[in-house]
C-alpha positions in Angstrom: 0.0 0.0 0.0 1.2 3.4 -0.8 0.9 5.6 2.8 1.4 9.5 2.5 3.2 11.5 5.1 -0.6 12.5 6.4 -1.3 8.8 7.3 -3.5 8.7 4.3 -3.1 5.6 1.8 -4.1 5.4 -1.5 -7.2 3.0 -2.5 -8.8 2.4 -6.3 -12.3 4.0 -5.6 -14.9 3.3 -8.0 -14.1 7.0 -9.1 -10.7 6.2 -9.5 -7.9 6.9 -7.2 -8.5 8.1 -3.8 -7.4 8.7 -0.4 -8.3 6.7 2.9 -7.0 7.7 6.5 -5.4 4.3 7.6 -8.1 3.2 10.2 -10.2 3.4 7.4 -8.1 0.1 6.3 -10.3 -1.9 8.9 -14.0 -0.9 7.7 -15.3 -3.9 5.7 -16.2 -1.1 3.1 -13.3 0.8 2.3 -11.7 0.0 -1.3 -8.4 -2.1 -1.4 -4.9 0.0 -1.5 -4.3 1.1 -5.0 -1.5 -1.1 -6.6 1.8 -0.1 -8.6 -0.7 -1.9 -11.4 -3.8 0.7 -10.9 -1.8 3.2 -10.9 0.1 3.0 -14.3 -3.4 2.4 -15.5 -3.8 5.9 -14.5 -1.3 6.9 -16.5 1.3 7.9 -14.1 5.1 6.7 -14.4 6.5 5.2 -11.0 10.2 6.4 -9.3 11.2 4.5 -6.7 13.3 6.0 -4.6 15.2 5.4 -1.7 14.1 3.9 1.8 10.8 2.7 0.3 9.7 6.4 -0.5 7.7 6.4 -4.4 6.7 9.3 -6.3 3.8 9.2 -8.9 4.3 11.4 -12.1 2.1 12.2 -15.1 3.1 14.3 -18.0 -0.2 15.9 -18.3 -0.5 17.1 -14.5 2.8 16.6 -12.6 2.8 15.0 -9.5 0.9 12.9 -7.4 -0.1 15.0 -3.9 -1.4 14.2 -1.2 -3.8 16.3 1.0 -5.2 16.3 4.2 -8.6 16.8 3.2 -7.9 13.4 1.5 -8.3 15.3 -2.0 -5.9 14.7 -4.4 -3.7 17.0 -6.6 -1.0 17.5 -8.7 2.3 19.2 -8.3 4.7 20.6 -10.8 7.8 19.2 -8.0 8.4 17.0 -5.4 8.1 18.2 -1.5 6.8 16.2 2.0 2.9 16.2 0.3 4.3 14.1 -2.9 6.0 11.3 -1.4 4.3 8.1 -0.4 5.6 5.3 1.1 5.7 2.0 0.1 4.5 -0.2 3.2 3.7 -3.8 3.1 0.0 -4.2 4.9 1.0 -7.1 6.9 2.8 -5.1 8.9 -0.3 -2.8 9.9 -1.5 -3.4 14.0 -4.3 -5.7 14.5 -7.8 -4.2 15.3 -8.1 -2.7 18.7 -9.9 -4.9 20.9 -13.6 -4.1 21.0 -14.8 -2.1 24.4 -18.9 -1.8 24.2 -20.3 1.1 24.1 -21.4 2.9 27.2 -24.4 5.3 27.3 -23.3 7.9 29.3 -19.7 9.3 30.4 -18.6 8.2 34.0 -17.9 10.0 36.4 -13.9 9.7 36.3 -10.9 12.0 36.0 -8.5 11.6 35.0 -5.0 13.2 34.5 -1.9 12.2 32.8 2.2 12.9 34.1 5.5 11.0 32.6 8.6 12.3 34.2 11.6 10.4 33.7 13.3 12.2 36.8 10.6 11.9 38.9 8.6 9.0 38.4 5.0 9.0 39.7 5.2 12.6 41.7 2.8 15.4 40.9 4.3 18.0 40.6 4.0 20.8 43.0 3.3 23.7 40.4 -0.4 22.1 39.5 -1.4 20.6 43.0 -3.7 23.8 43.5 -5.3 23.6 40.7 -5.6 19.9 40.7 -7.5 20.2 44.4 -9.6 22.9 43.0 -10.8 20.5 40.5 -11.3 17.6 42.0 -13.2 19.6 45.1 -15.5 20.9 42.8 -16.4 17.8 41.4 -16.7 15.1 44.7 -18.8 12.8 42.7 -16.0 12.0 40.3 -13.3 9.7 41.4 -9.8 11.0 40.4 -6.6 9.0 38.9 -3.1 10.6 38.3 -1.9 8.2 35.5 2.1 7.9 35.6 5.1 5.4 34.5 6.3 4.5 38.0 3.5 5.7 40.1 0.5 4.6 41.6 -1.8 4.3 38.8 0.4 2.9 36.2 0.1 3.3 32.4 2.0 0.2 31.2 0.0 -2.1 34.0 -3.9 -0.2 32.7 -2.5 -0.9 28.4 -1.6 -4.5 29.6 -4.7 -5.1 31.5 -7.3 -3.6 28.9 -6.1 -4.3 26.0 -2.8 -6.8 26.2 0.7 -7.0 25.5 0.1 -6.1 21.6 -0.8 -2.4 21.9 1.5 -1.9 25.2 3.9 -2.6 22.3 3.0 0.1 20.4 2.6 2.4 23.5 6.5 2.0 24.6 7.5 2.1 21.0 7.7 5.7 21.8 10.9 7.0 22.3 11.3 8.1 26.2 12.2 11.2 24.5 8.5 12.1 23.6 6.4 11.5 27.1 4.2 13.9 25.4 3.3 12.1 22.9 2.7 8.9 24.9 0.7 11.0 26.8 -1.5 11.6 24.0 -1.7 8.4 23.0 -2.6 7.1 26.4 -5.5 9.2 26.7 -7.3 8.2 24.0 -6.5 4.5 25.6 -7.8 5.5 28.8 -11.1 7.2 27.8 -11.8 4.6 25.4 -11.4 1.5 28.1 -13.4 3.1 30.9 -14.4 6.9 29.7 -14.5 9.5 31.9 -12.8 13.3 31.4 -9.6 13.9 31.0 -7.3 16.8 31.1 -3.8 18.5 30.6 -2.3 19.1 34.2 -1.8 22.8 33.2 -5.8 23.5 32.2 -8.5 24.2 34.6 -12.2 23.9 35.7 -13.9 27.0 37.0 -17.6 24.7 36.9 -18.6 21.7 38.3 -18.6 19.3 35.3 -21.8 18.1 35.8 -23.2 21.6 34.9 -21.4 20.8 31.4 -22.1 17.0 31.1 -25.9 16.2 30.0 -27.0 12.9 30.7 -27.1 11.8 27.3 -24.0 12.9 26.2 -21.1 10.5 24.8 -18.4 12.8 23.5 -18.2 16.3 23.6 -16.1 18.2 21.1 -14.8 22.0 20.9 -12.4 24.0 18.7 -10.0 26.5 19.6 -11.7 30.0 19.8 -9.7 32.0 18.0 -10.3 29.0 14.9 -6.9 28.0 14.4 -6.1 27.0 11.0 -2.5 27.4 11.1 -1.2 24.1 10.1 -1.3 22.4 6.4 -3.6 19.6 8.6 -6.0 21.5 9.5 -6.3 24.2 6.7 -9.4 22.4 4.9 -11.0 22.5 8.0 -13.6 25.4 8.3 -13.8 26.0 11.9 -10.4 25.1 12.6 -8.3 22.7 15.3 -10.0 20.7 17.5 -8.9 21.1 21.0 -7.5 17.9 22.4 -6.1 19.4 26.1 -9.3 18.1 27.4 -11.6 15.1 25.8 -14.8 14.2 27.6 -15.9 11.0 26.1 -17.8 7.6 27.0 -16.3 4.5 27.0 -16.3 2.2 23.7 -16.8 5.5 21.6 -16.8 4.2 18.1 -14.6 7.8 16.7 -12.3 7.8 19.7 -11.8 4.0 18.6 -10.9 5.7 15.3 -9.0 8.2 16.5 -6.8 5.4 18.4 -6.6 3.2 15.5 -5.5 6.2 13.5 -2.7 6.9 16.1 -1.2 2.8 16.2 -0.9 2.6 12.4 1.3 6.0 12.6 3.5 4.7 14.8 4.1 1.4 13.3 4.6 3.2 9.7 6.9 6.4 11.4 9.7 7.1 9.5 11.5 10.4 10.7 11.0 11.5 7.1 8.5 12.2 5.9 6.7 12.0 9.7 8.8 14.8 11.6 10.0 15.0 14.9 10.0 17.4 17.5 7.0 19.4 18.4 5.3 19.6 14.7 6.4 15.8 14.5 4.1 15.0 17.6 1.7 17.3 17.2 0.6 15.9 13.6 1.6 11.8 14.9 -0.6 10.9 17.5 -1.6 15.4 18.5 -3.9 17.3 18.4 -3.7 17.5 14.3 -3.9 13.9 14.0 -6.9 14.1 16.6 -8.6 16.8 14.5 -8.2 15.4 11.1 -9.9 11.9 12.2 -12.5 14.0 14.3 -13.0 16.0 11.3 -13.2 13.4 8.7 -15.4 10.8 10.9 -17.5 12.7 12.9 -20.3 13.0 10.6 -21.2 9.2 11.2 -21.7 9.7 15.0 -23.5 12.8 14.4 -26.2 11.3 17.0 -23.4 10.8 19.7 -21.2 13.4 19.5 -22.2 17.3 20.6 -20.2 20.5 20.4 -19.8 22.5 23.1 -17.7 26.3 23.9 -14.9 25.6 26.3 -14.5 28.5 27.5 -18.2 29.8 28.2 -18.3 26.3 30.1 -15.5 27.0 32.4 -12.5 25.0 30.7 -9.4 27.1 30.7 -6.7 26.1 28.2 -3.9 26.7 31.5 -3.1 28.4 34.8 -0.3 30.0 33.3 -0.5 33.7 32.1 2.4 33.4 29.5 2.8 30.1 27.1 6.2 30.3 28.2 5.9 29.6 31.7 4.5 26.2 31.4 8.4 25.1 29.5 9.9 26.8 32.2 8.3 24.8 34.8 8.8 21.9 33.1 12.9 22.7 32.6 13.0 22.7 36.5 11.8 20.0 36.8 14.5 18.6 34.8 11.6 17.8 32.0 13.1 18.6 27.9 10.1 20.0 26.3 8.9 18.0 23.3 9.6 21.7 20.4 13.1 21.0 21.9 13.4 17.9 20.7 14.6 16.7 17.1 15.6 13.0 17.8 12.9 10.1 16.1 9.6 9.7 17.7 9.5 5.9 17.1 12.9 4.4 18.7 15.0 3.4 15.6 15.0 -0.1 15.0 12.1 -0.7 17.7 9.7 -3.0 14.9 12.9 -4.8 13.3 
């Protein structure tokens, strides 16, 4: 199959060519990847390059390019958006084990810390807010989720859904607990459900004046309807905001949205992928969250609701300046993620 750096493939549509996010590749109605065969009957000549990496070229439009939106153009060179990659399917992860859905969200918190240095501690700068949270809200039980603490990540992955997806959780390099933070998450909320969020943003309401009691998965965009990465450009309102995710157990899109985030890891390659901030943030972020939200939402239409964050008393973070969370987090002896440039999947983890 023929995977773009978007974690798009390409699949022979009845149309034609087409694009298909890769948890698509588990529906029983998606179209099969497009071969080297389909397309030369398209009329395109094939370069293979190096490390697996494939360009598509036709002399009457240029080249092959892939976009978010899962349209597809043509370009008259060859940048991140024309390369695909040419990845054997066998290698994709099997289908995340099936969690029924629930019909309402629990009443959990939960909240999310890896620190290599200090393994399982809370750290002091959020306990306030943390106690203002969970005093608002004494109907809700509360979980620090850690690596090395008292609720453990690796021992909840193992015990929900099994050695195979712990796999893919600790193929992350140690070097990104951000972004196995975000994966973890989605993991979480999916298994039992509940609210989570970032240990820097705040509740000013109880959350039951924001939870209905029909309500399965609530979804908001950044106010100010940030559209400033190529991910999220098609998108008319903008990012989704992924600090936060209220969501019920067994949600069929967050099951997407996690099925989404395995098949990037296992098909991570530095380049085209990225690493560092943009790298995460587009991997298993808040981009990769938005474009799956984006693309699937429309089939849960009945089980999803939008809601304004901040008129319902969710603040981004306690910090006045952006800055002052990353220095926090450098006394801490914590390397924030924009900092980083090594690979987000350990080299040589899947060999």
């Amino acid at each position: 199959m023929f995977v773009s750096a978007h974690g798009s493939y390409l699949v022979r549509g009845q149309a034609g060519l087409e694009q298909r996010f890769l948890c698509a590749f588990y529906d029983a109605d998606t179209p099969p990847p497009a071969t080297d065969k389909d397309l030369e009957r398209a009329g395109y000549s094939i370069e293979w390059r190096a490390d697996g990496i494939v360009t598509f070229f036709r002399n009457d439009a240029g080249f092959l390019s892939s976009s978010p939106s899962l349209a597809l153009h043509h370009m008259p060179g060859v940048d991140r958006c024309e390369i695909f990659r040419d990845v054997d399917l066998d290698i994709l992860p099997p289908p995340l084990p099936h969690i029924e859905e629930a019909e309402h969200i629990s009443k959990k918190i939960h909240q999310v810390g890896i620190f290599r240095d200090n393994p399982g501690i809370y750290p002091e700068v959020y306990v306030e807010n943390r106690n203002s949270v969970v005093s608002m809200n004494q109907s809700y039980e509360y979980s620090f989720w850690s690596e090395g603490g008292f609720y453990e990540i690796k021992d909840f992955i193992k015990e929900h859904y099994g050695e195979d997806i712990l796999h893919y959780y600790l193929a992350i390099s140690p070097d990104y607990p951000a972004a196995r933070a975000d994966l973890f998450r989605y993991l979480c909320l999916y298994a039992v459900g509940g609210v989570y969020f970032d240990l820097k943003t705040s509740f000013t309401h109880s959350l039951d004046t924001t939870i209905r009691p029909g309500d399965r998965f609530l979804l908001s965009r950044w106010y100010h309807g940030a559209q400033v990465h190529l991910e999220i450009e098609h998108m008319p309102y903008g990012e989704y905001e992924q600090y936060y995710i209220i969501c019920a157990a067994g949600h069929p899109l967050l099951r997407k949205i996690i099925q989404q985030a395995l098949c990037n890891i296992r098909v991570y390659q530095p380049y085209p992928n990225g690493t560092g901030s943009y790298g995460v943030l587009r991997f298993v972020g808040p981009l990769m969250y938005s474009m799956i939200v984006h693309e699937y939402r429309k089939h849960y239409e009945d089980i999803v609701r939008n809601i304004h964050s901040w008129s319902n008393g969710i603040q981004y973070s306690i910090f006045r300046k952006h800055d002052d969370h990353h220095q926090h987090q450098n006394q801490m002896g914590e390397k924030h993620y924009y900092r980083v440039d090594t690979p987000i999947v350990t080299e040589g983890y899947f060999s």
